[in-house]
C-alpha positions as CSV (number, residue, x, y, z in Angstrom):
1,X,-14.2,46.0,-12.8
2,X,-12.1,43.3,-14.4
3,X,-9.3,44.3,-12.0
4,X,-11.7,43.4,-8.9
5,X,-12.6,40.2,-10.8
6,X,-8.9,39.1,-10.8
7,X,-8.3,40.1,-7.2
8,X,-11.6,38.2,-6.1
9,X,-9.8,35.0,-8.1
10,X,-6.4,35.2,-6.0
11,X,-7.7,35.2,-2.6
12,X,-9.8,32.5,-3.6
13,X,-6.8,30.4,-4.8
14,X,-5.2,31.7,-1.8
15,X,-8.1,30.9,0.7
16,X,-8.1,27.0,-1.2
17,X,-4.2,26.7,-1.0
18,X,-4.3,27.6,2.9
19,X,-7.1,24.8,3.6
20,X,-5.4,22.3,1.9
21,X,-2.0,23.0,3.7
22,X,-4.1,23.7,6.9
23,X,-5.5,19.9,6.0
24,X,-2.1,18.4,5.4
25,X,-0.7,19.7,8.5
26,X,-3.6,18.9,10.8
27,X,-3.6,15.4,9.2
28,X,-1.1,12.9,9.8
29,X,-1.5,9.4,8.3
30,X,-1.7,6.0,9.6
31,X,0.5,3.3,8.7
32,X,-2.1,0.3,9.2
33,X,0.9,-2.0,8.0
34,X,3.2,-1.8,11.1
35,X,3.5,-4.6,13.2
36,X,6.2,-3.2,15.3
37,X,8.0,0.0,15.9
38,X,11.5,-1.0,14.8
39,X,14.2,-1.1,12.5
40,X,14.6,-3.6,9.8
41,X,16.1,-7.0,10.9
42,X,17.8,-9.1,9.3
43,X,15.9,-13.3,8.9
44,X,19.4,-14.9,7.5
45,X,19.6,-16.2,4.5
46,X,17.7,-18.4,1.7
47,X,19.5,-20.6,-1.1
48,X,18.4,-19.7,-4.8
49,X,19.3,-20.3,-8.3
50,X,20.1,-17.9,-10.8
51,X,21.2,-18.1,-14.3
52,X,24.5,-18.6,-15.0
53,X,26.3,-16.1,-17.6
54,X,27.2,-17.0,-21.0
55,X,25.7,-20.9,-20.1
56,X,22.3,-22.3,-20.3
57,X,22.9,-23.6,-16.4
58,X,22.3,-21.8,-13.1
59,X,24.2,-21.4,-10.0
60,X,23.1,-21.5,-6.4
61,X,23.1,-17.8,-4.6
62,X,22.7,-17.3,-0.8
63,X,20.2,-14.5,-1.0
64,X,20.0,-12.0,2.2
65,X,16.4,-11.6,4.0
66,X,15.6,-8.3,5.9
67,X,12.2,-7.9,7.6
68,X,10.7,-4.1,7.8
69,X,8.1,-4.7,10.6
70,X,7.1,-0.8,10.0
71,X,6.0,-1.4,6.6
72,X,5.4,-5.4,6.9
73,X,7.3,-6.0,4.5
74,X,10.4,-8.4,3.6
75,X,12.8,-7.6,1.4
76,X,15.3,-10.1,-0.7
77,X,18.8,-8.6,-1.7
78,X,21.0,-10.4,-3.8
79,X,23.4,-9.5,-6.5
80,X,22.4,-9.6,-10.0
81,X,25.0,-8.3,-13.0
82,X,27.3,-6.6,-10.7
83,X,24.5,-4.8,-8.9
84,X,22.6,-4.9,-6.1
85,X,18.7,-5.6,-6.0
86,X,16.1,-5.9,-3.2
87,X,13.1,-7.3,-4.3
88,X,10.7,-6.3,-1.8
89,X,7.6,-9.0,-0.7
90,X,4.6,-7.0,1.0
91,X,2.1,-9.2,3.3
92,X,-0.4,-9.7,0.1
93,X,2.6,-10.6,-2.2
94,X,3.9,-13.0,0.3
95,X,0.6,-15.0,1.0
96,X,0.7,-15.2,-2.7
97,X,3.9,-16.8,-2.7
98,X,3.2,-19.1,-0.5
99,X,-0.3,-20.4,-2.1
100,X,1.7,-20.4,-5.8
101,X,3.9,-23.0,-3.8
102,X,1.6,-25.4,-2.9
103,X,-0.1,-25.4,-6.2
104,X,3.1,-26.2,-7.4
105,X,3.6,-29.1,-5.2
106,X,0.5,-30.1,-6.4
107,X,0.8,-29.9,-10.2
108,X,4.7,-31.5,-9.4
109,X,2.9,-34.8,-7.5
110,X,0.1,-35.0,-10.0
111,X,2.8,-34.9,-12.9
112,X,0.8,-31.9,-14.5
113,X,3.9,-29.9,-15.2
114,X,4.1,-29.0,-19.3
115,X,7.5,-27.5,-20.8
116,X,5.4,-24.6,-22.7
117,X,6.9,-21.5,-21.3
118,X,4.2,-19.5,-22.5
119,X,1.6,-20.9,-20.1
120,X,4.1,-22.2,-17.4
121,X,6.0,-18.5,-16.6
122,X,2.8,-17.0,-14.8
123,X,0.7,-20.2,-14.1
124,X,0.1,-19.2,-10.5
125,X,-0.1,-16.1,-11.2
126,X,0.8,-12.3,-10.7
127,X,1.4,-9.6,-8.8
128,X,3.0,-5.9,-8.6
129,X,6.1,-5.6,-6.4
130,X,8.6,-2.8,-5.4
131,X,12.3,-2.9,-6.4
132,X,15.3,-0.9,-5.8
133,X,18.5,-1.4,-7.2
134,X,22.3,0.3,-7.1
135,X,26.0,-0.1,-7.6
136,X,26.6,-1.0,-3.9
137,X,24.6,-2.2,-0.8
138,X,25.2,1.5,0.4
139,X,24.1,3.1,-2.9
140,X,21.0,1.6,-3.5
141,X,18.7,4.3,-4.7
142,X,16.8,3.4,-7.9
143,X,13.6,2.3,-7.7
144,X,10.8,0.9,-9.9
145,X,7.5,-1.7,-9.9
146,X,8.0,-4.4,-12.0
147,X,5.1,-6.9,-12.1
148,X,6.3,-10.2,-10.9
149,X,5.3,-13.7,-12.2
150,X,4.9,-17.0,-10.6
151,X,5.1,-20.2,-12.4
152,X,7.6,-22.7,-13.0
153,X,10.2,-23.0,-15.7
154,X,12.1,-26.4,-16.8
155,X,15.9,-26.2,-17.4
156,X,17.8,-29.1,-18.7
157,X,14.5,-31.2,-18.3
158,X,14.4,-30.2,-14.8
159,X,11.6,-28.2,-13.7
160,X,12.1,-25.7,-11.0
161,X,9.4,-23.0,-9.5
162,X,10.3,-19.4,-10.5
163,X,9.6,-15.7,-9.5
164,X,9.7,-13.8,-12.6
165,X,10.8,-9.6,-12.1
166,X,9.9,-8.0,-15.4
167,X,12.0,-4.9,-16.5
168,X,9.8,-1.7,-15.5
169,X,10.9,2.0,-15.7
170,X,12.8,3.8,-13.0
171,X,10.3,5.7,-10.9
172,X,12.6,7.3,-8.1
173,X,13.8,10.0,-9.7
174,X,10.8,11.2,-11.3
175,X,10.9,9.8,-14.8
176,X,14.1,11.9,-15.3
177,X,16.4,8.8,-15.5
178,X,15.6,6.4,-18.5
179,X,17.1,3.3,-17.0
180,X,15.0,0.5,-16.0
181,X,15.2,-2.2,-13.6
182,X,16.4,-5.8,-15.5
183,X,14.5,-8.4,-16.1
184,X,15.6,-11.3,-13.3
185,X,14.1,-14.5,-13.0
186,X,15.0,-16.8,-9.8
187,X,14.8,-20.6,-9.5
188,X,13.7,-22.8,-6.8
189,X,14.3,-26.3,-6.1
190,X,10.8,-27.6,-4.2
191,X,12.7,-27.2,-1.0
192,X,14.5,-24.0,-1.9
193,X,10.7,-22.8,-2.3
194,X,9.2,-24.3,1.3
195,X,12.3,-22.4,2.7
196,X,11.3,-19.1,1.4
197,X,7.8,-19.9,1.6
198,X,8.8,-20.7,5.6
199,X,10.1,-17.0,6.0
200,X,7.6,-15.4,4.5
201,X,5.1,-17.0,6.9
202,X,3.4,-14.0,9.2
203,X,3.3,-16.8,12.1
204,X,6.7,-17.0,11.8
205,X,7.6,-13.4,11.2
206,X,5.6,-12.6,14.2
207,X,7.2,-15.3,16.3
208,X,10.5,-13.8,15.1
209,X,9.8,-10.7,16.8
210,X,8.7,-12.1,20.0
211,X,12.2,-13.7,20.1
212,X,13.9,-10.3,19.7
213,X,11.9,-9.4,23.1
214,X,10.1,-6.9,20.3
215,X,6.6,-5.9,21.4
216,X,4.0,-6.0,18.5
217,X,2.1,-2.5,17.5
218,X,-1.3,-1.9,19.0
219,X,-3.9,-3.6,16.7
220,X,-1.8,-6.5,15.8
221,X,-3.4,-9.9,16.1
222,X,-1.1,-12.8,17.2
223,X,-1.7,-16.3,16.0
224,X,-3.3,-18.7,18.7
225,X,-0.9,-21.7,20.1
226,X,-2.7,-25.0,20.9
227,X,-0.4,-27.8,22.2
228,X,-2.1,-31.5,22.5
């Protein structure tokens, strides 16, 4: 009877596979993120500071903003080493952002700003990010989520507020490629931060779209406008 035995345990594999694939297909999930129905846009542009090669200094960057209103998420892209990044900010990571900011402000008016790397690097704290990164704008395909770190970092006894990408393994491919995304650190001038801090703003991303005559996805909660 062994041979029944073995028959009994494929059509039961075969009965579990077809629910499963009957539950996929029957199933279709809900992006709760969505704000709008549309296309990345691109916000403009935001000055930051990088560091400068073979020196101790930085240099100022335009970086590029695009807003993903599917996924609610904006991403930076900016050049880095001769490639191309985007550093992508979900609604979480961006409210993060913009609280790390003010505490900065804070600590920077209260003059409790200390020149310890080890405690200043992730002072306001951290978070896990997406990242994708490629020869050319048009060949961006690597991917990987590095943890990201908000503090503040002084440079030629000038402090300026920082977001920290560690290195973290390429994911895209399936662990197949052993390269890894580079570890990037970008500088902010106070108001280098309130800009980005500015775009980041769900008010203002919202807003944005209501300029583009874009309607907002069903569910999505405008802000309320009180004029005195």
């Amino acid at each position: 009877m062994k041979w029944l035995k073995t028959l009994r345990g494929v059509l039961c594999c075969i009965g579990f596979a077809g629910m499963v694939l009957g539950s996929c297909a029957g199933t279709k999930a809900v992006n709760t993120a969505m704000v709008a129905d549309v296309d990345p846009l691109p916000l403009g542009s935001a000055n930051m500071e990088f560091d400068k090669f073979f020196s101790s200094g930085l240099e100022q960057k335009p970086v590029s903003l695009v807003f993903d209103p599917r996924l609610d998420r904006v991403y930076l892209e900016f050049k880095y080493q001769t490639v191309t990044y985007r550093q992508y900010w979900d609604k979480t990571g961006r409210e993060g952002f913009i609280a790390a900011v003010k505490r900065y402000h804070a600590d920077y008016e209260a003059r409790n700003l200390t020149n310890k790397p080890s405690k200043s690097r992730s002072a306001y704290g951290t978070l896990q990010s997406t990242t994708e990164w490629g020869q050319f704008r048009f060949s961006v395909s690597s991917r990987a989520s590095p943890r990201i770190e908000l503090g503040y970092h002084f440079k030629q006894n000038n402090p300026y507020f920082t977001v920290l990408q560690r290195e973290a393994k390429e994911t895209h491919w399936g662990g197949d490629n052993e390269t890894s995304s580079l570890r990037i650190i970008l500088y902010f001038t106070r108001i280098q931060a309130d800009e980005l801090a500015g775009f980041f703003d769900q008010d203002y991303l919202l807003s944005f779209l209501d300029e583009q005559g874009i309607s907002l996805a069903s569910g999505t909660v405008a802000s309320d406008e009180y004029n005195n």
